[in-house]
Structure formats: structure tokens, C-alpha cells
C-alpha positions as a Markdown table, in Angstrom:
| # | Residue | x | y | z |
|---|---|---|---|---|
| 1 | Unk | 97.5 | 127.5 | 129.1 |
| 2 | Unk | 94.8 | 127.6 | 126.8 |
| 3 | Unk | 91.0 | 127.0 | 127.1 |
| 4 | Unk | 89.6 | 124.7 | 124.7 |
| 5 | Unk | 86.2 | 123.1 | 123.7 |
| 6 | Unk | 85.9 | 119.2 | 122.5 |
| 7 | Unk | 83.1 | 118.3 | 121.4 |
| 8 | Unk | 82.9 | 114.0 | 121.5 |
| 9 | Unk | 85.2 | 113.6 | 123.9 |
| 10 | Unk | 83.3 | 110.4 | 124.9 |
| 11 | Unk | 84.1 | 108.8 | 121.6 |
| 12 | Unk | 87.4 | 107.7 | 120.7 |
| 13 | Unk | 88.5 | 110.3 | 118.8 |
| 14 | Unk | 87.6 | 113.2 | 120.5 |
| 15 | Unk | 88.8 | 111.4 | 123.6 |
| 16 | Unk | 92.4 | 111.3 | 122.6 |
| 17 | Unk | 92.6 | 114.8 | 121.9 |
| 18 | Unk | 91.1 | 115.8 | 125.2 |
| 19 | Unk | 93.7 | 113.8 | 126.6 |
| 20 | Unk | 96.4 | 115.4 | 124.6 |
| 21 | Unk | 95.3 | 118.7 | 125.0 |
| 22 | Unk | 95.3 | 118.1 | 129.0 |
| 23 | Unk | 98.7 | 116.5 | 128.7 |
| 24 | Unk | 100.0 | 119.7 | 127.2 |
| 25 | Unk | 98.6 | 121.7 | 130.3 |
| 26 | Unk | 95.6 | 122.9 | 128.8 |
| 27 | Unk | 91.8 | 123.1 | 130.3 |
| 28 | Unk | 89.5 | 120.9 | 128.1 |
| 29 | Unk | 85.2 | 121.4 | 128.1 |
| 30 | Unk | 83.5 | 118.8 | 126.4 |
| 31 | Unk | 79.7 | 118.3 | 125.6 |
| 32 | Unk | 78.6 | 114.3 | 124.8 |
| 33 | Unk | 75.5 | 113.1 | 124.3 |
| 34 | Unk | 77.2 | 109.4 | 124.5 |
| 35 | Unk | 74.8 | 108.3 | 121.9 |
| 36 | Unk | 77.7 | 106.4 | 120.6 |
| 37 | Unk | 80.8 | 106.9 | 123.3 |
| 38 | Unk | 80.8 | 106.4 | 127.3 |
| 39 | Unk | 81.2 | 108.6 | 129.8 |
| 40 | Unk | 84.1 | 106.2 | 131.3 |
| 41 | Unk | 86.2 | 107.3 | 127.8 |
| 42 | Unk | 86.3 | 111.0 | 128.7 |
| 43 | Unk | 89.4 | 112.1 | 130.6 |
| 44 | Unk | 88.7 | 113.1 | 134.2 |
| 45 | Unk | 90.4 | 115.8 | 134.2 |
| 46 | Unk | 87.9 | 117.5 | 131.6 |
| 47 | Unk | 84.2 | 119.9 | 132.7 |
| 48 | Unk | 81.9 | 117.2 | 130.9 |
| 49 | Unk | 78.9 | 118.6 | 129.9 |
| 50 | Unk | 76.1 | 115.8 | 129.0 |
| 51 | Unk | 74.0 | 117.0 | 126.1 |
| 52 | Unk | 73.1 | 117.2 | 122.2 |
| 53 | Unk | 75.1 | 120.1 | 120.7 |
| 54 | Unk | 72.7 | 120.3 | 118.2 |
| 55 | Unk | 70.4 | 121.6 | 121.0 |
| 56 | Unk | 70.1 | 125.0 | 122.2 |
| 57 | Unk | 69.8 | 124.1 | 125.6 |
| 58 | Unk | 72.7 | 121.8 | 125.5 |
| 59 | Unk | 74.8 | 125.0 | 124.3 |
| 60 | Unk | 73.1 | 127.4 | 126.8 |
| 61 | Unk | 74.8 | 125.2 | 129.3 |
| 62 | Unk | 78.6 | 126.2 | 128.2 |
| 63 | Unk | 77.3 | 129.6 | 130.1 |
| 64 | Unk | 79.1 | 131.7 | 127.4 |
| 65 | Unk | 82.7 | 130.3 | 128.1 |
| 66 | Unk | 85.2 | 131.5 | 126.4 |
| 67 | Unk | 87.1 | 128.9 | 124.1 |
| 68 | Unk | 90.7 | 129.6 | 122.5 |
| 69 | Unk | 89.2 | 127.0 | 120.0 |
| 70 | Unk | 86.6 | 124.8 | 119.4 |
| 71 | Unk | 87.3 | 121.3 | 117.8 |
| 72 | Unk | 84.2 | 119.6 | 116.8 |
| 73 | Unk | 84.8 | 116.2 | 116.4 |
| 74 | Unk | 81.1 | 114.8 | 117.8 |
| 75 | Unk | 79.0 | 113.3 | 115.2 |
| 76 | Unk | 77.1 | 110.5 | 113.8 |
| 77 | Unk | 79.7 | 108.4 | 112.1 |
| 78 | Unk | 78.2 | 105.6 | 110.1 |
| 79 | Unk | 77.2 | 105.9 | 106.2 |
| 80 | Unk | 74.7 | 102.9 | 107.3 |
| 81 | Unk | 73.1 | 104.2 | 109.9 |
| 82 | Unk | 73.0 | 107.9 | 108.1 |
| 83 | Unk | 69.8 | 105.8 | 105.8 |
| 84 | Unk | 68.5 | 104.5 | 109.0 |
| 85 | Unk | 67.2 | 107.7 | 110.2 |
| 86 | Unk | 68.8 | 110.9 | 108.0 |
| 87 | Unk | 67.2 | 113.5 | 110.2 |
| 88 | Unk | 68.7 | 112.5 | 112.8 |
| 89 | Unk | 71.9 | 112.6 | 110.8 |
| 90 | Unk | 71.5 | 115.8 | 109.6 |
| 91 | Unk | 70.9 | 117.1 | 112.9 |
| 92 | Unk | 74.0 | 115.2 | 114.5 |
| 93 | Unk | 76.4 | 116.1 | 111.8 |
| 94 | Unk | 75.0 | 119.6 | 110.2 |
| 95 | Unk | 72.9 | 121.7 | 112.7 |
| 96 | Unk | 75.6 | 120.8 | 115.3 |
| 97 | Unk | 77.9 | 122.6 | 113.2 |
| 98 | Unk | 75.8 | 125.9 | 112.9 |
| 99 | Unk | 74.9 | 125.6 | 116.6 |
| 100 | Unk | 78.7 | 126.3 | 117.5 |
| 101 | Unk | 79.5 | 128.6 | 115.3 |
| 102 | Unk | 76.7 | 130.6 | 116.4 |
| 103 | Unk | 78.3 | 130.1 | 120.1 |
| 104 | Unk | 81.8 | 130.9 | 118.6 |
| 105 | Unk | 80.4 | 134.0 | 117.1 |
| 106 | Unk | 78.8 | 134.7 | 120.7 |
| 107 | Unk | 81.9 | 134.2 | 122.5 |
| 108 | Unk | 84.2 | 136.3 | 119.9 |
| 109 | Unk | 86.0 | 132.4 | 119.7 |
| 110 | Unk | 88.3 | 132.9 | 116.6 |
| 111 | Unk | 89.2 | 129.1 | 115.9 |
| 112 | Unk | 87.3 | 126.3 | 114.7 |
| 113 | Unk | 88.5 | 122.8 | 113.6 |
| 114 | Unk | 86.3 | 120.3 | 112.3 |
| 115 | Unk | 86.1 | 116.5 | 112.0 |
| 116 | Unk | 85.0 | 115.9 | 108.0 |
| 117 | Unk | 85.5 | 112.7 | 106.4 |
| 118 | Unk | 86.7 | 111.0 | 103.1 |
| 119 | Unk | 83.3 | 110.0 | 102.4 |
| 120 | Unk | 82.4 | 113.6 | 100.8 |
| 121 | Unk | 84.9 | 112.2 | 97.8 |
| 122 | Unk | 81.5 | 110.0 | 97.0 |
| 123 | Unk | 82.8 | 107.2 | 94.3 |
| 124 | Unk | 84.1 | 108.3 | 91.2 |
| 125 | Unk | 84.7 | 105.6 | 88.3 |
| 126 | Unk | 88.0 | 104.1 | 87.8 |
| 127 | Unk | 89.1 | 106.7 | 90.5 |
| 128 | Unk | 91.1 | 105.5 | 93.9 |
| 129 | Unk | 93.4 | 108.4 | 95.2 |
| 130 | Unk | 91.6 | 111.7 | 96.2 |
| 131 | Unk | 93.2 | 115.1 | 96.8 |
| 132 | Unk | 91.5 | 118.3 | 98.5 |
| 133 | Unk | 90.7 | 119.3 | 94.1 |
| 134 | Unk | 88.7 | 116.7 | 93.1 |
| 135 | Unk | 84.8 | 117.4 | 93.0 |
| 136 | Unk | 82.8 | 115.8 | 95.8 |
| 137 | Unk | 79.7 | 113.5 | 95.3 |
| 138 | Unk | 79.0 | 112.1 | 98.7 |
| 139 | Unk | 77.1 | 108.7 | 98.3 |
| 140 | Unk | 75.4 | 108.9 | 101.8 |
| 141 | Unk | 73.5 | 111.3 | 104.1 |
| 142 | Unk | 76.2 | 111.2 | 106.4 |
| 143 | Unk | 79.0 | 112.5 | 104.0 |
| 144 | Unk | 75.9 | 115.0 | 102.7 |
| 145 | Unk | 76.0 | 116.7 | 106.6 |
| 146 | Unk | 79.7 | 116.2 | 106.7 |
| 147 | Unk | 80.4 | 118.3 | 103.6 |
| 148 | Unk | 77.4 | 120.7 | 104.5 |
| 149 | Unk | 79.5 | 121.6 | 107.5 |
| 150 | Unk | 82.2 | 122.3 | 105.4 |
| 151 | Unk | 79.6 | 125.0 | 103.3 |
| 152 | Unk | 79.1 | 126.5 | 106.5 |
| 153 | Unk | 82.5 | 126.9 | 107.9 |
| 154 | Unk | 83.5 | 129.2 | 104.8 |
| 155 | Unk | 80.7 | 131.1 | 105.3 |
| 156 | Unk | 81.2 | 132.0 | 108.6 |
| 157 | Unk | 84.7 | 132.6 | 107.5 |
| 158 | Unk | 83.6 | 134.8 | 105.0 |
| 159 | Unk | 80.9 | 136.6 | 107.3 |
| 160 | Unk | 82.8 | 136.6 | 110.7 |
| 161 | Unk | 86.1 | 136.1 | 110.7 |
| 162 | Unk | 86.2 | 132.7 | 111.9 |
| 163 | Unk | 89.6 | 130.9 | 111.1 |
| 164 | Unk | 88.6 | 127.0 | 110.4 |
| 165 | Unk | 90.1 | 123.8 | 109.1 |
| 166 | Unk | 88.3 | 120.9 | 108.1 |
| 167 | Unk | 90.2 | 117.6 | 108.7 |
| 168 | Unk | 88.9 | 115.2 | 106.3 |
| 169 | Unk | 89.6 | 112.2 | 108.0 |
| 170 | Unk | 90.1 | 108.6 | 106.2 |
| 171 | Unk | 89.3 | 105.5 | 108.1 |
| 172 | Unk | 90.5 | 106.1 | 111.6 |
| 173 | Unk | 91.1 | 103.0 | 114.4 |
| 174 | Unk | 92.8 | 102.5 | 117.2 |
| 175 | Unk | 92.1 | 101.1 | 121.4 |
| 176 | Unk | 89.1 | 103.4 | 122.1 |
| 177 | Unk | 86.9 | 102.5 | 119.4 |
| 178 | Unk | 83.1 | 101.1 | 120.4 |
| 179 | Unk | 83.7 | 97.4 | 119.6 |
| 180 | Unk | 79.9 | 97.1 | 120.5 |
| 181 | Unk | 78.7 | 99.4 | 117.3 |
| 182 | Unk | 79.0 | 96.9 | 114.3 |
| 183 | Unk | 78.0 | 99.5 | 112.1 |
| 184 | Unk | 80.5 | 102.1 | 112.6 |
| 185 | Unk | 84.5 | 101.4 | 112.2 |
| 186 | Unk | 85.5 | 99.2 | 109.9 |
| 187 | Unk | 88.9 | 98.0 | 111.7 |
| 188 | Unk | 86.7 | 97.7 | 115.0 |
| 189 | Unk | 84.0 | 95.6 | 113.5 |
| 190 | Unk | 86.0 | 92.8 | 112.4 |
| 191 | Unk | 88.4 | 93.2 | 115.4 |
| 192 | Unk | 85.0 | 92.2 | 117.6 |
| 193 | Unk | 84.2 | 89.5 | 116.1 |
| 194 | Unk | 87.2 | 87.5 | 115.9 |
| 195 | Unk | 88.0 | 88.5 | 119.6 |
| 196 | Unk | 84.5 | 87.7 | 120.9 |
| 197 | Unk | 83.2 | 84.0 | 121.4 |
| 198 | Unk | 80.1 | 84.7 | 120.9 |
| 199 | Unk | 80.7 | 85.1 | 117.0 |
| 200 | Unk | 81.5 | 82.1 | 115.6 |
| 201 | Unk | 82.0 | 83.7 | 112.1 |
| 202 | Unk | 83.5 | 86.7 | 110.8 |
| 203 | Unk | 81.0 | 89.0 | 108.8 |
| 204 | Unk | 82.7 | 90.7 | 106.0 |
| 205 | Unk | 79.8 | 93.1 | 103.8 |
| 206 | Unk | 81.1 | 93.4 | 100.5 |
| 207 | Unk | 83.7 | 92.2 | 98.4 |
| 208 | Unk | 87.1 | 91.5 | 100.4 |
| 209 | Unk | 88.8 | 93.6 | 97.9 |
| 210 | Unk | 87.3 | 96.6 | 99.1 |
| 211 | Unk | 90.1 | 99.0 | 100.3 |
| 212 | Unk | 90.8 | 102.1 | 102.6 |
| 213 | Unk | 93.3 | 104.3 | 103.8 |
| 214 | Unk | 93.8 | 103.6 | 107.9 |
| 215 | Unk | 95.5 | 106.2 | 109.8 |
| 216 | Unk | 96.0 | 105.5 | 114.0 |
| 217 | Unk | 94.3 | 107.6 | 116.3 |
| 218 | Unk | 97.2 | 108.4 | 118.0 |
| 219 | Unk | 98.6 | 110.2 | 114.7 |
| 220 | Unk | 95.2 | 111.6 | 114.1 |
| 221 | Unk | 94.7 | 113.2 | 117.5 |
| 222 | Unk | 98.1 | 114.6 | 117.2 |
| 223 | Unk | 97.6 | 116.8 | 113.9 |
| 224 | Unk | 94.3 | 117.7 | 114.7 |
| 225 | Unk | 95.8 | 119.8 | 117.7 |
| 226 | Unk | 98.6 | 120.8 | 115.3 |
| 227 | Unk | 96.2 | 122.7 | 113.5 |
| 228 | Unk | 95.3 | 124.5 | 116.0 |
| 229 | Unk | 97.8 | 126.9 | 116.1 |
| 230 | Unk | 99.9 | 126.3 | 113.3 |
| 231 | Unk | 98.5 | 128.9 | 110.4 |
| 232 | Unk | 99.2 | 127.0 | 107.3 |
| 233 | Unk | 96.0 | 125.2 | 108.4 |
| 234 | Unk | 94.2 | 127.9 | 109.1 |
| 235 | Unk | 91.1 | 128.5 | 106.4 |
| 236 | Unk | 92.2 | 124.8 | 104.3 |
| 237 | Unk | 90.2 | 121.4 | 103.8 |
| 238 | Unk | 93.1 | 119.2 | 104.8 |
| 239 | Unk | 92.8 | 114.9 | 103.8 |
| 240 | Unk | 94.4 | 112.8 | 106.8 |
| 241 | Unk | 95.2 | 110.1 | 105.6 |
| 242 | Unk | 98.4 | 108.0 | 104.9 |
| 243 | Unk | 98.4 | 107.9 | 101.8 |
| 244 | Unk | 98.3 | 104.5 | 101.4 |
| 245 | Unk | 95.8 | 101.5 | 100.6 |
| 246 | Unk | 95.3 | 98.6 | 102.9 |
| 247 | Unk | 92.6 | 95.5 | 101.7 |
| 248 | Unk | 89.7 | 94.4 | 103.8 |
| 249 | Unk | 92.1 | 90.5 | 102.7 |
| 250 | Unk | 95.5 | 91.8 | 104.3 |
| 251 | Unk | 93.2 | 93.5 | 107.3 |
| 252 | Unk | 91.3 | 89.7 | 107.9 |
| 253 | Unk | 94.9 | 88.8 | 107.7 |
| 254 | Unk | 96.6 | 90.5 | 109.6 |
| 255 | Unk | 93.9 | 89.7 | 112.2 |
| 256 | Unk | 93.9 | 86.2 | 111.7 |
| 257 | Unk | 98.1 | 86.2 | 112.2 |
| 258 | Unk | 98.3 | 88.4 | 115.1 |
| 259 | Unk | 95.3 | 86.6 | 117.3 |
| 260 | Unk | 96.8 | 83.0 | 116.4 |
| 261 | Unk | 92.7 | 82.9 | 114.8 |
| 262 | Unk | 91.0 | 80.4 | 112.3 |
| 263 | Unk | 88.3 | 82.0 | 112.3 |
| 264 | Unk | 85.8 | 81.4 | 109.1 |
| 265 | Unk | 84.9 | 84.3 | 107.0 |
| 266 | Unk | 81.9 | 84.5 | 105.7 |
| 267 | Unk | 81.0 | 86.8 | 102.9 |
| 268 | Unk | 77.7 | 88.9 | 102.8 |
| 269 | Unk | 75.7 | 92.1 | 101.1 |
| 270 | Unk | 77.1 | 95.3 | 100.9 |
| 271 | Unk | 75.6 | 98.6 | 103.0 |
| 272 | Unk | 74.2 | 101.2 | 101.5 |
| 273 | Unk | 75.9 | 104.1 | 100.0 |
| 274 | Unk | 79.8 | 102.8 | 100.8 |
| 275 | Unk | 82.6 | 103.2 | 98.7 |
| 276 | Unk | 84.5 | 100.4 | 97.1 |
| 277 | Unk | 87.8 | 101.9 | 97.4 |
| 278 | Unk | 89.1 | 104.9 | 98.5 |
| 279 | Unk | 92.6 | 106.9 | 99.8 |
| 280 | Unk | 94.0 | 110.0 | 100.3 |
| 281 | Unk | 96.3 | 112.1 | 98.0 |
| 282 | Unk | 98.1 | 113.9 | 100.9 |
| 283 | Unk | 100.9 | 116.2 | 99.4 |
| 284 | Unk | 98.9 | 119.1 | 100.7 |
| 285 | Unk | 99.7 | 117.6 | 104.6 |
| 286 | Unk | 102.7 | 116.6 | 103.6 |
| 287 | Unk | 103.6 | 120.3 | 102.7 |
| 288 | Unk | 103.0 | 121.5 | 106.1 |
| 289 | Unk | 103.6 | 118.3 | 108.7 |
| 290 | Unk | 106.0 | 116.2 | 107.1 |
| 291 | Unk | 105.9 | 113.3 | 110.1 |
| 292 | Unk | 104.7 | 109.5 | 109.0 |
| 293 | Unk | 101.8 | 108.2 | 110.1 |
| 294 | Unk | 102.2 | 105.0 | 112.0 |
| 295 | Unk | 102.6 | 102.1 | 109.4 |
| 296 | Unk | 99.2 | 100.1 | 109.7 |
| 297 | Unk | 100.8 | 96.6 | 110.4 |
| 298 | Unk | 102.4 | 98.3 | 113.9 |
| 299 | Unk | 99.3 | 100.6 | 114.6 |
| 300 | Unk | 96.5 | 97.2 | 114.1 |
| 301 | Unk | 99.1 | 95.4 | 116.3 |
| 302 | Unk | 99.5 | 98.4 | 118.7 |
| 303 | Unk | 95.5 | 98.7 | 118.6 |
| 304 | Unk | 95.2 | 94.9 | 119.9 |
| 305 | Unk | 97.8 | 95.1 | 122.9 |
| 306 | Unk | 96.3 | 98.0 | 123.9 |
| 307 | Unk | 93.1 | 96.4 | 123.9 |
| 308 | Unk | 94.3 | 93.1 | 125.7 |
| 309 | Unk | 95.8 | 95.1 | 128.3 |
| 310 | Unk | 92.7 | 96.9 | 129.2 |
């Protein structure tokens, strides 16, 4: 039995690997702010610790516990709401990140995994598939903290010994997500408003040939704790992804199909500093987990049961 520390574990993400990890007979900290999650989403089973990691009293509060690893997957999520109030971003998604290394360093904790994201890749003309080579020009504050983060792993790599992998997750979804944030989750944003009455209209910003690569959260909870211990991670920026492109048109869909909806769809201004299109090269996590991601047709329809049956 292991001791671990998951940061977020009131968000969706970080909730399914809290629950993962305690399904595997582990003991699972977690700090949350639930700025964006609920404290209903964490698994009871976990210490929850209410607070803002990027706080030195919210750390002062893990009492110098020692962690087998920490996975950091807490952080402001949105590109959009990154230009709403960049400080706070920064703070959320960077000084977070040097606030638990510090405590790793404190604690002699040897492990770190973080939660990056796709949107370091920036937008690149003519330019859809990404691997873990290609330069990085992030388009929003958000990606800016994300790939800071990275900066700051190798460092403390370099200076302390800290083994770390950065997970640069693409467009995650899955039952779990915070239907109520229409700024954050792409998948969840349109899933709201065709299952709510109260919007007579779906809201699509941008063009609906704007693409991603969506990976469940099932499948991304489960290779983030296969990094833990499985050393070809160790020290690598790793893209999580599918490897495949799916259409904002086949996700309104697909939506439309599987919730019997007709829906209108209504077409609207883009946010600032998204990407177009984007998706993963992933022969590097290919090389060292070989198992398929859940096919996005079955994980969007697996995503609405679950949600129905809540």
C-alpha cells in the first residue's frame, strides 16, 4: 500500500484517480479549493484537505506527510477564462507547481506527475497532428502556466532528483465533468445545453469545423497512475491523446442522435486564444502502453448513461 497525494480530487479528473488509486488499496490526500469541483465529487474514502495549493498555508496543512507521489492534476482549466484574470491563472496553474515541489523536496518525495495540456502546442499554420518534438507557442495564459510548469519540473529534476512526467493531456470528457462551467470542457458544454430545458439553443463559438482529439476519463485516469511506477515515464513529456480527430459537426451529431434532440444550433464568436484544430501524435505512448483508448462514439454514449443514471 502506497501513500499518495492528489491534488483536484474535487474535479473530475483528479476524482477518478483518487478513486482508482483507493480501488487498488492505496491511501489517497487530496487538497481542493473547489473553485471549480465539489466536495460531493471527492471519494470518501480520501483525507480532503480544503485549500489553495498555491498557498503556503494550504501546504502547511499536509503537516509534512510523506507522499510515495504527488499527482498534480488541480488547476485552472479554461483558455477563456485564463484572459479573464491571468494572475489568477498563473497562480492556479504555475506557483502551484513550485509550491509542491518545494513540499516534495521537503518531504524527500521522489515522484511527481503532472496534468499539462495540448494547448502548449499553440497553433502552428497548416499544422494538425502534434508530437512531444514540435516547438511550443501557447496561444493563452493558461497553456503559458501549463508549459511554465513543465520548465520547472526539469529543473527540479536537474537540481533535486525529482523523477517527473508531464501528461499533456488533449480534450478530456467523461460523467464527472462540471456541466455548470460553460467555459471549460468542450464535450460538457454542449452536452448541457442540449440536456437542459432551460437552453432553447445550442451555442457553438467558432466554426463547427473546429476539431479535437477526445480521450475518456476513464482511459486518462488509468495511464496517469501507470506512470507512476512504470519507469519509461519517468523524466518524459508524454501527449494523451488518441490519436485521432473528432469535429465539433460529428460531436453536435452524435449528440443530436443519441438524446433523440432537434435542437437548433446556433453559430457564434470565437474565444480568445483557442486553437482551430488540434491532435496528438502519440507513437511515444504507444511505445510504452500499447492499450486503445475508448473509441469516442462508445466513450460520448458511455458519458450520457452515466449521467442519466446519476
Amino acid at each position: 500500500m502506497a501513500n499518495y497525494l492528489v491534488t483536484g480530487a474535487g474535479g473530475f479528473i483528479g476524482s477518478n484517480v483518487a478513486q482508482r488509486l483507493l480501488n487498488l488499496g492505496h491511501q489517497v490526500v487530496t487538497i481542493d479549493n473547489l473553485s471549480t469541483g465539489y466536495e460531493s465529487c471527492i471519494p470518501k474514502q480520501c483525507l480532503f484537505i480544503k485549500g489553495d495549493i498555491s498557498d503556503t498555508e494550504s501546504i502547511e496543512q499536509l503537516d509534512n506527510k510523506k507522499f510515495d507521489a504527488i499527482l498534480h492534476i488541480a488547476g485552472q482549466s479554461s483558455g477563456e477564462i485564463s484572459f479573464e484574470d491571468p494572475v489568477y491563472d498563473i497562480n492556479s496553474n504555475a506557483v502551484s507547481t513550485l509550491r509542491l515541489l518545494d513540499y516534495a523536496v521537503k518531504t524527500n518525495c521522489q515522484r511527481f506527475i503532472y496534468a499539462s495540456t495540448m494547448s502548449v502546442y499553440g497553433q502552428k499554420n497548416h499544422k494538425e497532428q502534434f508530437s512531444e518534438q514540435d516547438s511550443v507557442r501557447p496561444k493563452s495564459f493558461y497553456a503559458v502556466g501549463k508549459l511554465a510548469s513543465e520548465h520547472y519540473l526539469r529543473i527540479y529534476k536537474e537540481q533535486y532528483g525529482i523523477d517527473y512526467t508531464a501528461l499533456r493531456y488533449f480534450n478530456v470528457y467523461g460523467a464527472g465533468q462540471n456541466l455548470n462551467n460553460l467555459k471549460q470542457g468542450m464535450i460538457s458544454i454542449y452536452l448541457k445545453q442540449f440536456i437542459d430545458d432551460n437552453f432553447k439553443e445550442v451555442e457553438v463559438k467558432g466554426s463547427v469545423e473546429r476539431f479535437r482529439d477526445f480521450s475518456h476519463v476513464d482511459d486518462v485516469a488509468e495511464v496517469s497512475i501507470e506512470a507512476i511506477n512504470n519507469q519509461n515515464f519517468y523524466n518524459e513529456i508524454i501527449n494523451i491523446g488518441t490519436g485521432k480527430k473528432t469535429n465539433i459537426q460529428t460531436i453536435l451529431s452524435l449528440m443530436k442522435t443519441y438524446l433523440d434532440s432537434n435542437k437548433e444550433i446556433i453559430i457564434s464568436e470565437g474565444t480568445p486564444g483557442d486553437q482551430f484544430g488540434i491532435y496528438a501524435d502519440i507513437s511515444k505512448l504507444k511505445a510504452i502502453y500499447p492499450k486503445d483508448f475508448m473509441s469516442f462514439e462508445l466513450g460520448l454514449k458511455k458519458m450520457i448513461i452515466d449521467i442519466e443514471s446519476l
